[in-house]
MARSETOR-359866 format. One record per atom (N, C-alpha, C, CB): x, y, z. Coordinates in steps of 0.1 Angstrom, whole numbers, padded with zeros to 4 digits, always signed. Glycine has a CB too. Example, Ala and Ser with C-alpha at 12.3 -4.5 7.8 and 13.67 -1.06 7.14 Angstrom:
residues 2
+0132-0057+0078;+0123-0045+0078;+0132-0033+0078;+0113-0045+0090;+0128-0022+0071;+0137-0011+0071;+0129+0000+0079;+0141-0006+0057;
end
This chain:
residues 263
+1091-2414+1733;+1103-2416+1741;+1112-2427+1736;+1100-2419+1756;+1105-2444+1731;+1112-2448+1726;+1121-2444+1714;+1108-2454+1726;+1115-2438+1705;+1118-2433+1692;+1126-2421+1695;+1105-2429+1683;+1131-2414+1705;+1135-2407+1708;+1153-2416+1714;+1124-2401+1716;+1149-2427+1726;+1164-2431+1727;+1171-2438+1711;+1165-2445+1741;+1162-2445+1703;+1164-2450+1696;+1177-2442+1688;+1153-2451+1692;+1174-2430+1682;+1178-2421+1680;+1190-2416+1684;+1171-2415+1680;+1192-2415+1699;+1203-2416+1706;+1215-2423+1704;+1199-2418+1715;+1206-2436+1702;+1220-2447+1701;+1223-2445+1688;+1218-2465+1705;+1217-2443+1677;+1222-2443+1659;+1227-2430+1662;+1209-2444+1644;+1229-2420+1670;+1234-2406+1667;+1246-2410+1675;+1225-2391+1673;+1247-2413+1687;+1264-2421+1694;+1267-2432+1684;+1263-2431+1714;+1265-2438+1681;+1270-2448+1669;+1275-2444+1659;+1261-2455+1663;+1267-2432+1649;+1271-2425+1646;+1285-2416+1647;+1263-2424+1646;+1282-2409+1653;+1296-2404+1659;+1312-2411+1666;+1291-2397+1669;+1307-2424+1669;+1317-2429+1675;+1325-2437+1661;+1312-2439+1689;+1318-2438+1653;+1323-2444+1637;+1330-2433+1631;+1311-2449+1627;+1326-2423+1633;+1334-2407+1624;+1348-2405+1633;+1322-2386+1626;+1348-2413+1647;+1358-2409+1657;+1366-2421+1648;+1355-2412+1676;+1363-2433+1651;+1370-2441+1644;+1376-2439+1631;+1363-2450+1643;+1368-2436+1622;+1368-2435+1607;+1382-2422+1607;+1350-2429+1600;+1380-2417+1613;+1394-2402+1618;+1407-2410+1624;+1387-2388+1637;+1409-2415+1631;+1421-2422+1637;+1425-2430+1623;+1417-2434+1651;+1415-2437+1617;+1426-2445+1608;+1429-2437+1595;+1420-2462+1603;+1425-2426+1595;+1431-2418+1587;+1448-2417+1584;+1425-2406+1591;+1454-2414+1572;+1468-2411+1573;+1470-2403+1575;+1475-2413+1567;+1477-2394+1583;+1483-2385+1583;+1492-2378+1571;+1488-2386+1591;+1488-2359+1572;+1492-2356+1559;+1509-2360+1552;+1489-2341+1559;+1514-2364+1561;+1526-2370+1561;+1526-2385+1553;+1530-2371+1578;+1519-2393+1559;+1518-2406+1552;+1507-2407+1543;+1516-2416+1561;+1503-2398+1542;+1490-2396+1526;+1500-2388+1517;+1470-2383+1530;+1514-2383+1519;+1521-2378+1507;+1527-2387+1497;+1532-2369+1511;+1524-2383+1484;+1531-2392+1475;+1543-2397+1474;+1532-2388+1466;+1550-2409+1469;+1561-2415+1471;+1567-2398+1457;+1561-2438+1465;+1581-2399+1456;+1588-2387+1448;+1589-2400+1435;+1605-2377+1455;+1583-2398+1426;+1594-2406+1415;+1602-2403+1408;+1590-2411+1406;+1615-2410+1405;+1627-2401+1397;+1630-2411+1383;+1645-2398+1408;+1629-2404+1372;+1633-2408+1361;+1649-2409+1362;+1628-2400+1351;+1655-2419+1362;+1675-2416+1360;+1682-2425+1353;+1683-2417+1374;+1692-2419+1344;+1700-2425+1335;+1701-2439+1346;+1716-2415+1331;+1707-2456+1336;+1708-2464+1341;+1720-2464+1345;+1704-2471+1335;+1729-2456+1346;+1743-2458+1356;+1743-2454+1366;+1755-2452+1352;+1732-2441+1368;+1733-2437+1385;+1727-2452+1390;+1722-2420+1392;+1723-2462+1391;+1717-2469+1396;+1720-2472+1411;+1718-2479+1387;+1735-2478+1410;+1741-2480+1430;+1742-2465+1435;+1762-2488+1433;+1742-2458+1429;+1749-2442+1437;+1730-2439+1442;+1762-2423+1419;+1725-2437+1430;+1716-2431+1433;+1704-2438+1445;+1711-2428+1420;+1705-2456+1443;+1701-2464+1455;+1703-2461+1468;+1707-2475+1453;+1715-2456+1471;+1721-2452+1482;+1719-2440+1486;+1733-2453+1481;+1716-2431+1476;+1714-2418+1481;+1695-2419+1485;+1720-2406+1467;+1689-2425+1477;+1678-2424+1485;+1670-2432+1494;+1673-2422+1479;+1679-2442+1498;+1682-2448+1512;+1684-2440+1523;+1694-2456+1512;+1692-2425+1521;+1696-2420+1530;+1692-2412+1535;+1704-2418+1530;+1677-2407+1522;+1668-2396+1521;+1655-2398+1527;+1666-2392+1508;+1655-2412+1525;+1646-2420+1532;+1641-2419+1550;+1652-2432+1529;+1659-2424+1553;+1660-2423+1564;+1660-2408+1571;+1671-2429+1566;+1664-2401+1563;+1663-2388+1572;+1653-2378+1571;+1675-2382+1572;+1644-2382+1563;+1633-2374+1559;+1621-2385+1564;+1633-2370+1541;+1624-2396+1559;+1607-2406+1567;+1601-2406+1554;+1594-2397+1583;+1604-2400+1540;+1595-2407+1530;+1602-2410+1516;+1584-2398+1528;+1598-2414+1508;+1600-2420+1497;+1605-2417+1486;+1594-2423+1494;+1618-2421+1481;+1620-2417+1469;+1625-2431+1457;+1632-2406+1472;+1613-2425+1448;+1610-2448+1440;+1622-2443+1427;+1585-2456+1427;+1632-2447+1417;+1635-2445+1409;+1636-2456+1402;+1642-2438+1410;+1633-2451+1386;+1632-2459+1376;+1640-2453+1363;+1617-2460+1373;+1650-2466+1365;+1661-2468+1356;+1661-2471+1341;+1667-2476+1360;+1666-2463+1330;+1666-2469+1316;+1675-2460+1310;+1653-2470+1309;+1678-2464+1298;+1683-2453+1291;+1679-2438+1291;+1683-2457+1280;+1684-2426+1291;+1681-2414+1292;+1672-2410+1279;+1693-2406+1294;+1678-2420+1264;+1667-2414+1258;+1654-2423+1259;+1671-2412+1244;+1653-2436+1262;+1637-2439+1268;+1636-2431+1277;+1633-2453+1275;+1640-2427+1286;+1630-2419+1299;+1627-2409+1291;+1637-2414+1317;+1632-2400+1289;+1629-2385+1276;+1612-2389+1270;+1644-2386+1257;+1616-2401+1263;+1603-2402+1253;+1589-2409+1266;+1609-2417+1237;+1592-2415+1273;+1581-2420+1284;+1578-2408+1292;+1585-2433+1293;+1589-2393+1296;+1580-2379+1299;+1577-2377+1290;+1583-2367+1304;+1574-2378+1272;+1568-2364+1265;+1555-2374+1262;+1578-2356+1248;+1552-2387+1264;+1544-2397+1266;+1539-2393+1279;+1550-2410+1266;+1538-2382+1287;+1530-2385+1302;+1528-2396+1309;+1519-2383+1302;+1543-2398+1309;+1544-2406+1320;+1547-2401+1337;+1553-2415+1315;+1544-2405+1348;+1541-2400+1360;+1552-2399+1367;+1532-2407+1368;+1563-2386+1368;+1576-2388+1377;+1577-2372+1383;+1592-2395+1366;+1584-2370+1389;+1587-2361+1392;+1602-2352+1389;+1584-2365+1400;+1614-2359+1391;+1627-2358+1385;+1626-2364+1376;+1636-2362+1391;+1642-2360+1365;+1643-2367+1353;+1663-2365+1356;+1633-2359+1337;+1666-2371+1357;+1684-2371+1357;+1689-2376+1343;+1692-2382+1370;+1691-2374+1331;+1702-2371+1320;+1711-2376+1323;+1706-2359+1317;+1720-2387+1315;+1732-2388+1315;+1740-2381+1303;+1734-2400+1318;+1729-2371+1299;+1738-2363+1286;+1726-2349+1283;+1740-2376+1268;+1734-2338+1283;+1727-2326+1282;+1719-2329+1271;+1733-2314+1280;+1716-2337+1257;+1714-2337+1250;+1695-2339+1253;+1723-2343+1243;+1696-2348+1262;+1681-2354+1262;+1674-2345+1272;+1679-2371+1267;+1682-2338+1284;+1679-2331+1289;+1670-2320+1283;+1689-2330+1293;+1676-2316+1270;+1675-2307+1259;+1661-2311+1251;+1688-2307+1248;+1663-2322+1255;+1654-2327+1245;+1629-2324+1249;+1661-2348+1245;+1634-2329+1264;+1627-2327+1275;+1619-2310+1271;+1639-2329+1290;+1628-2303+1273;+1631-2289+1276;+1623-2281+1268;+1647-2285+1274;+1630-2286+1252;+1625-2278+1244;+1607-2280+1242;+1634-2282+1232;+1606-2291+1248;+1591-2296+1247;+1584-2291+1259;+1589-2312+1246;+1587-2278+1269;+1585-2276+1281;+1581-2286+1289;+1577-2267+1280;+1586-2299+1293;+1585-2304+1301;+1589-2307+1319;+1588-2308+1294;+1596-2297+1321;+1605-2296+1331;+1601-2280+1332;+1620-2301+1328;+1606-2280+1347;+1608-2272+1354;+1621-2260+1352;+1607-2279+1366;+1621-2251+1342;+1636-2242+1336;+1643-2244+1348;+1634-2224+1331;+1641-2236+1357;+1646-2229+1365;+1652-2238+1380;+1637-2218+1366;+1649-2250+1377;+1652-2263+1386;+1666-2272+1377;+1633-2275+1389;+1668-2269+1364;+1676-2276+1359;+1697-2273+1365;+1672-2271+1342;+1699-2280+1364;+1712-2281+1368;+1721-2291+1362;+1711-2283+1381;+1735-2288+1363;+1741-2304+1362;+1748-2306+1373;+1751-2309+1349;+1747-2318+1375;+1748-2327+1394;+1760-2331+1392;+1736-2346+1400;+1763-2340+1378;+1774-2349+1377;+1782-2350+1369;+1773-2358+1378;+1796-2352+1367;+1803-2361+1353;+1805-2374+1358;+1819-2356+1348;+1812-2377+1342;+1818-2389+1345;+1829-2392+1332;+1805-2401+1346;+1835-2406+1334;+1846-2410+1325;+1840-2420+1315;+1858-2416+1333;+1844-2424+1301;+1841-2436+1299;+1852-2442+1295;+1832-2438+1292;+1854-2461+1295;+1866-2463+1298;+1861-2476+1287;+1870-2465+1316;+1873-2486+1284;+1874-2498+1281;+1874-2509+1291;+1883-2498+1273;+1865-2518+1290;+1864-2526+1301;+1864-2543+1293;+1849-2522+1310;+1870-2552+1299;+1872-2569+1292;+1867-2574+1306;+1893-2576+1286;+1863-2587+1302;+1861-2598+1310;+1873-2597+1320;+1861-2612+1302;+1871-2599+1337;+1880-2600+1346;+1893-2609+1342;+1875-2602+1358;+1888-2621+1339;+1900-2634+1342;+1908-2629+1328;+1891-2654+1343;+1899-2621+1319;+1911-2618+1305;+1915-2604+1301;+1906-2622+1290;+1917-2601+1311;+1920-2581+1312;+1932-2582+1311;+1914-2569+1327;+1939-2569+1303;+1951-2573+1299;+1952-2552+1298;+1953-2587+1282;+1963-2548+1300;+1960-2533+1302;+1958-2527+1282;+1976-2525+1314;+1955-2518+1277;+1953-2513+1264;+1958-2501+1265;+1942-2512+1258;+1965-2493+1256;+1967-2480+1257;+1960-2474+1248;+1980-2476+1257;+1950-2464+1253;+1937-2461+1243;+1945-2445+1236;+1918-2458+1255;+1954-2447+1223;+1958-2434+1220;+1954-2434+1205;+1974-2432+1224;+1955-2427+1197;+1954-2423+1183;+1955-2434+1174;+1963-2414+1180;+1944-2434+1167;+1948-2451+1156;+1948-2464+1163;+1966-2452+1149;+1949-2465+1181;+1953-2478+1185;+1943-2487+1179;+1953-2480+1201;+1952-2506+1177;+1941-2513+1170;+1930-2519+1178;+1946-2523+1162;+1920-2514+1177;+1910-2519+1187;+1902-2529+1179;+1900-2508+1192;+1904-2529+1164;+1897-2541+1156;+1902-2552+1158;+1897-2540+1143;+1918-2551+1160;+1928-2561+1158;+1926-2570+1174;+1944-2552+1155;+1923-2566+1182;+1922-2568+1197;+1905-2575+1196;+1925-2550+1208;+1896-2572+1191;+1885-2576+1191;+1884-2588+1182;+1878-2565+1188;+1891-2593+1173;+1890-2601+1164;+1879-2604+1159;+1895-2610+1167;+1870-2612+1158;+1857-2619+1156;+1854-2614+1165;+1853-2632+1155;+1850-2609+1179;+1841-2603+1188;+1834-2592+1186;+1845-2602+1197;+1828-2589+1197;+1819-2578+1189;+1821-2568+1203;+1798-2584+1183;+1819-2552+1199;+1819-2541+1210;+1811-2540+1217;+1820-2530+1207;+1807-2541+1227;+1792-2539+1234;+1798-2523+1237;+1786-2551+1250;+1784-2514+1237;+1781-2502+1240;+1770-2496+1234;+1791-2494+1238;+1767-2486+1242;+1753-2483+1244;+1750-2478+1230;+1751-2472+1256;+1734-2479+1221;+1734-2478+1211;+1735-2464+1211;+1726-2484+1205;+1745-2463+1193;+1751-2443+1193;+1742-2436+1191;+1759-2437+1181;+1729-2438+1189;+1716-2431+1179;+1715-2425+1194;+1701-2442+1169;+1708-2436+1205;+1699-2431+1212;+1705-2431+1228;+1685-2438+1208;+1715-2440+1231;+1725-2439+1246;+1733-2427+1247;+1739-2451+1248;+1738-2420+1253;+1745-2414+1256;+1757-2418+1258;+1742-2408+1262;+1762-2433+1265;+1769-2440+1268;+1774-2438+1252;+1763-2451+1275;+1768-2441+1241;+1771-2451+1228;+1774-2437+1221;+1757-2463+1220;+1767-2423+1227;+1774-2415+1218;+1788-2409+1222;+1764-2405+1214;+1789-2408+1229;+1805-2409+1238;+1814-2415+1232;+1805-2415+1251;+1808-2429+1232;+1822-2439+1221;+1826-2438+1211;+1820-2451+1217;+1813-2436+1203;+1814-2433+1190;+1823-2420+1189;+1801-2430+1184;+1820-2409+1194;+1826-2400+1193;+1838-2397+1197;+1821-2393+1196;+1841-2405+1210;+1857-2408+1211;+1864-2418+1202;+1861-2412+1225;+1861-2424+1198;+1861-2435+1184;+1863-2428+1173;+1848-2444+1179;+1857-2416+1169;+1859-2414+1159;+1868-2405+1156;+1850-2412+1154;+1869-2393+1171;+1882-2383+1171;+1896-2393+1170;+1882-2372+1188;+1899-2405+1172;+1912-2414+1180;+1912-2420+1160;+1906-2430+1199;+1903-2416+1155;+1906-2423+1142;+1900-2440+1139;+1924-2423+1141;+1896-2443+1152;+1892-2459+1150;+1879-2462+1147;+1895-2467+1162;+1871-2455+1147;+1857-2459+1144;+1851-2470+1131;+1852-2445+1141;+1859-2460+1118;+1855-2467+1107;+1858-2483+1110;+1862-2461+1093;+1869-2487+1118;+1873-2499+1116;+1868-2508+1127;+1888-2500+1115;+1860-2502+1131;+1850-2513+1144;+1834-2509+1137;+1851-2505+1168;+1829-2504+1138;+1818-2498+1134;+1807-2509+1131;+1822-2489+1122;+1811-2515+1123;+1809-2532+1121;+1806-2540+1130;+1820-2538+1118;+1813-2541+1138;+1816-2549+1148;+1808-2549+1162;+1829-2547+1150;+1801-2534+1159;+1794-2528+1174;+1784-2535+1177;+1790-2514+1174;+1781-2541+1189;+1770-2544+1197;+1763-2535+1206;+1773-2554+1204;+1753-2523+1194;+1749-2518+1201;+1732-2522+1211;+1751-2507+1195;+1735-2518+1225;+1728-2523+1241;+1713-2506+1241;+1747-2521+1260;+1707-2515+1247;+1696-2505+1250;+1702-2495+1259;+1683-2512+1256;+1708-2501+1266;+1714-2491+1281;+1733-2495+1283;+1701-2498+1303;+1738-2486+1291;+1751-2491+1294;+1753-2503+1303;+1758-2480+1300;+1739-2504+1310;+1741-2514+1319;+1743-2531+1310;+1727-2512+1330;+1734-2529+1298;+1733-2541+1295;+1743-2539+1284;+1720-2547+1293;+1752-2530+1279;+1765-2534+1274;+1772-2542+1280;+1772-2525+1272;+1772-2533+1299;+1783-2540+1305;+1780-2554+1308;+1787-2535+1317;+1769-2560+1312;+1767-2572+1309;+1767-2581+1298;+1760-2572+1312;+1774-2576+1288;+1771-2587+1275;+1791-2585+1278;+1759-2579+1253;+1797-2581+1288;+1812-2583+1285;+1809-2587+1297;+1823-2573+1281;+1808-2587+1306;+1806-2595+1322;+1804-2606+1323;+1795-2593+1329;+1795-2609+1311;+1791-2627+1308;+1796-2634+1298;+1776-2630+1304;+1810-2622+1289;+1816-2632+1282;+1812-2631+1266;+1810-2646+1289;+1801-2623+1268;+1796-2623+1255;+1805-2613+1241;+1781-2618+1257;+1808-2610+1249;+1816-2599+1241;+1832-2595+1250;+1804-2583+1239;+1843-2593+1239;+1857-2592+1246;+1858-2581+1249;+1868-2594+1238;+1852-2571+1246;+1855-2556+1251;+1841-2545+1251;+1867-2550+1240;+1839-2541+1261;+1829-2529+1255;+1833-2514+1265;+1809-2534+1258;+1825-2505+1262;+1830-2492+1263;+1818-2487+1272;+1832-2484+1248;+1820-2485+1285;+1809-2481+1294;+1815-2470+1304;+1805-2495+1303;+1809-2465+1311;+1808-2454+1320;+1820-2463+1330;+1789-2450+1328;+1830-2452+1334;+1838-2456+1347;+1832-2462+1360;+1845-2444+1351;+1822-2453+1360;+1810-2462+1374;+1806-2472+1373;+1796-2457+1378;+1800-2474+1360;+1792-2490+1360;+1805-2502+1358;+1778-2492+1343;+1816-2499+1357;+1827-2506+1357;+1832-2509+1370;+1836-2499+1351;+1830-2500+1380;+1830-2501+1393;+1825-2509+1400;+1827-2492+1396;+1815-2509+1393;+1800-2515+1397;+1799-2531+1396;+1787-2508+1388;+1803-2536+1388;+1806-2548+1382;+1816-2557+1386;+1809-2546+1371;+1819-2565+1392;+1830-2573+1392;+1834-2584+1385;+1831-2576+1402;+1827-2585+1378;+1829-2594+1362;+1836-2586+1355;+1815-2597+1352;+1836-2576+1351;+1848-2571+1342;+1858-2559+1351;+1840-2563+1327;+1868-2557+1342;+1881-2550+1345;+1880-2536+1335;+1895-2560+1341;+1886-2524+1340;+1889-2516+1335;+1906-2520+1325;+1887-2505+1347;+1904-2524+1315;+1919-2523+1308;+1924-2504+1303;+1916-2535+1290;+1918-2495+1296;+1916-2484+1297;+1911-2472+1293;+1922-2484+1299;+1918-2457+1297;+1904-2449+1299;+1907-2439+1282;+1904-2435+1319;+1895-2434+1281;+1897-2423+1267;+1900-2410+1276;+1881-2421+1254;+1907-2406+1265;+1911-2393+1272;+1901-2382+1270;+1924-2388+1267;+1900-2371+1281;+1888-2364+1285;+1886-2356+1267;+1892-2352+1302;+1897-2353+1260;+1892-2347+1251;+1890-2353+1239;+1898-2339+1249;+1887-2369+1239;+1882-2371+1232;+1869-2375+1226;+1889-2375+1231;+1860-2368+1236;+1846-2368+1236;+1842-2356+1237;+1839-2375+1244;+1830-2350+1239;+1822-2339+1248;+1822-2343+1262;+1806-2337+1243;+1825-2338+1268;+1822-2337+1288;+1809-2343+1288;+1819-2318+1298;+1810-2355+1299;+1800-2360+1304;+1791-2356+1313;+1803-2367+1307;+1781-2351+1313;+1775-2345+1318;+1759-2349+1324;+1778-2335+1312;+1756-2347+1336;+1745-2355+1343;+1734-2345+1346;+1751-2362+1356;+1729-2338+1338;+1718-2327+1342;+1707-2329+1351;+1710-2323+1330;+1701-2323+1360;+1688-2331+1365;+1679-2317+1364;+1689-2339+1383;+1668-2319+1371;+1652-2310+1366;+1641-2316+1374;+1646-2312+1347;+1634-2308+1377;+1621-2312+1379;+1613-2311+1371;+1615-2308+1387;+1601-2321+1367;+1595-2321+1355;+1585-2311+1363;+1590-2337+1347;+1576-2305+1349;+1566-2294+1349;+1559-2302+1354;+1560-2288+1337;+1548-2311+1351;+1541-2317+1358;+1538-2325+1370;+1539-2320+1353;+1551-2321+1380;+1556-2325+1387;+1544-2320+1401;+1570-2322+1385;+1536-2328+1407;+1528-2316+1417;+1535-2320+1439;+1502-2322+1414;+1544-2332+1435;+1548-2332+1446;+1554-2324+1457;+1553-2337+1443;+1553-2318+1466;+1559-2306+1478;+1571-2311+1478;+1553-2305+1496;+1575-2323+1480;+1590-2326+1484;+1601-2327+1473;+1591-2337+1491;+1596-2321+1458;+1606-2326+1446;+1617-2314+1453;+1599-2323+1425;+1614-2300+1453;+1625-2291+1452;+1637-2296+1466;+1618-2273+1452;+1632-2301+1476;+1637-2303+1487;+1645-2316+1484;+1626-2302+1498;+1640-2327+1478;+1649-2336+1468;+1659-2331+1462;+1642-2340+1457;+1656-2324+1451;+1666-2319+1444;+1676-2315+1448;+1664-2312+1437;+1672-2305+1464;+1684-2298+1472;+1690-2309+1478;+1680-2288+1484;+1688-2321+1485;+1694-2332+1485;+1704-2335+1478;+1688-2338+1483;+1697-2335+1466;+1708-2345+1456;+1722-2337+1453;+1700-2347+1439;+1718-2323+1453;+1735-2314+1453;+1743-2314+1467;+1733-2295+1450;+1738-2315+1475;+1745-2318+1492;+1755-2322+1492;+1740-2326+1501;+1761-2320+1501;+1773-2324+1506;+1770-2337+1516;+1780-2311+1514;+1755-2340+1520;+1756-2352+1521;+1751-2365+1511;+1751-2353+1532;+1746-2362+1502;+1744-2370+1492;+1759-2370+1482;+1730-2365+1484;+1765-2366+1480;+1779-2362+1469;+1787-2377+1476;+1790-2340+1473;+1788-2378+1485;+1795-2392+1492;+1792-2401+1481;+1789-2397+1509;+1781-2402+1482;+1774-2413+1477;+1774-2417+1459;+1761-2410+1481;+1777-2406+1456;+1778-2403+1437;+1797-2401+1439;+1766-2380+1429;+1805-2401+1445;+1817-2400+1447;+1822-2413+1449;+1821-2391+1456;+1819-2417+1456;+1822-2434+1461;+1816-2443+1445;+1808-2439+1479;+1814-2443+1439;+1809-2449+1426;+1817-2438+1413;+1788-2449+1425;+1825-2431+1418;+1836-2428+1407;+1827-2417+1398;+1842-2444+1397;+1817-2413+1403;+1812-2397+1399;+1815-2389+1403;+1803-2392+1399;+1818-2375+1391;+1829-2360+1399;+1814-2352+1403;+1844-2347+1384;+1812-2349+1411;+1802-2337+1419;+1806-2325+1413;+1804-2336+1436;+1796-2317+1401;+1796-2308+1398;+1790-2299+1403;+1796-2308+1390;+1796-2285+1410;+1792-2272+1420;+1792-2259+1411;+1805-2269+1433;
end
């Protein structure tokens, strides 16, 4: 009989710990993975905001990690852990792609954009960005900041509107090329440089420098913002993300930072 209540109480003990051990469980809701998004370094404020808002109205997580589009490219074909990948140039998008990394049939493009000439605020003076203008002559001893041409998309934009406008050969020299556009625009923000060539948004974005002015649309390739879900992607909520990100309530948010919402 003793050996018998004995038993009793380690079997209620038992059980009342599996009761316990159940309550502090998470729910399948709060046991779901945060979403991670690989994204060019200009969506940075737009895209902050937009998943602030996804946050709020969904109750879970969306982490993103910012760099140049061709680092994020090479850190997915490296298996690295994300879910989205956002492109600020079809090219890397492509690049992804051809290595089946992504999801085909989830690819899209979300966004454009402009890229512009931007100076230090207190010495912005307006430029007219047309054929031959002297952009060496304006730079003197300074140097260009923009994103590097090999591997930014930012830097291949410039170059390439640089080179259709005839001015390239005569800066080329002079270029300070930046890991990302962001830190172009900071090496003219702080002075370090008199002029550099960045995305119309991250110009926005900045109140250290001025837009002096813009290249004209045909003097580059279309700027273009692809996004995808990567293949290895095992999250439930990427596609429902992604539908997000084309909305009509997320587009506020990529509009207000001087991105055109492509439909």
């Amino acid at each position: 009989m003793q050996n018998r209540r004995q038993w009793m109480k380690l079997a209620t003990a038992a059980i009342a710990a599996l009761w316990l051990g159940a309550a502090t469980l998470p729910t399948p809701a709060e046991a779901a993975e945060k979403l991670t998004v690989f994204a060019a370094a200009s969506l940075k404020d737009a895209l902050d905001a937009a998943n602030a808002a996804w946050a709020k109205e969904n109750g879970k997580e969306a982490v993103a990690s910012y760099a140049a589009s061709g680092a994020l490219a090479k850190q997915i074909e490296n298996a690295a852990p994300a879910d989205i990948f956002i492109s600020a140039d079809p090219d890397w998008m492509d690049y992804v792609a051809k290595k089946n990394l992504i999801k085909a049939d989830s690819r899209t493009n979300l966004l454009g954009n402009r890229i512009v000439l931007v100076a230090e605020k207190d010495k912005a003076k307006p430029v007219e960005i047309k054929q031959g203008f002297d952009l060496a002559g304006l730079l003197g001893d300074g140097k260009l900041a923009m994103g590097e041409p090999k591997s930014v998309p930012a830097g291949k934009y410039a170059m390439a509107a640089l080179d259709k406008l005839g001015v390239w050969t005569s800066v080329e020299t002079k270029v300070a090329g930046a890991e990302s556009v962001r830190a172009a625009l900071a090496l003219v923000s702080r002075g370090e440089a008199p002029y550099g060539i960045v995305y119309q948004t991250d110009a926005t974005a900045d109140k250290g420098v001025a837009i002096v002015g813009t290249f004209p649309a045909d003097s580059h390739p279309p700027i273009i913002y692809p996004v995808a879900i990567l293949a290895e992607s095992k999250n439930p909520d990427a596609a429902a993300y992604l539908d997000f990100l084309k909305s009509d309530k997320a587009a506020g948010f990529f509009t207000a930072q001087g991105f055109t919402v492509l439909k």
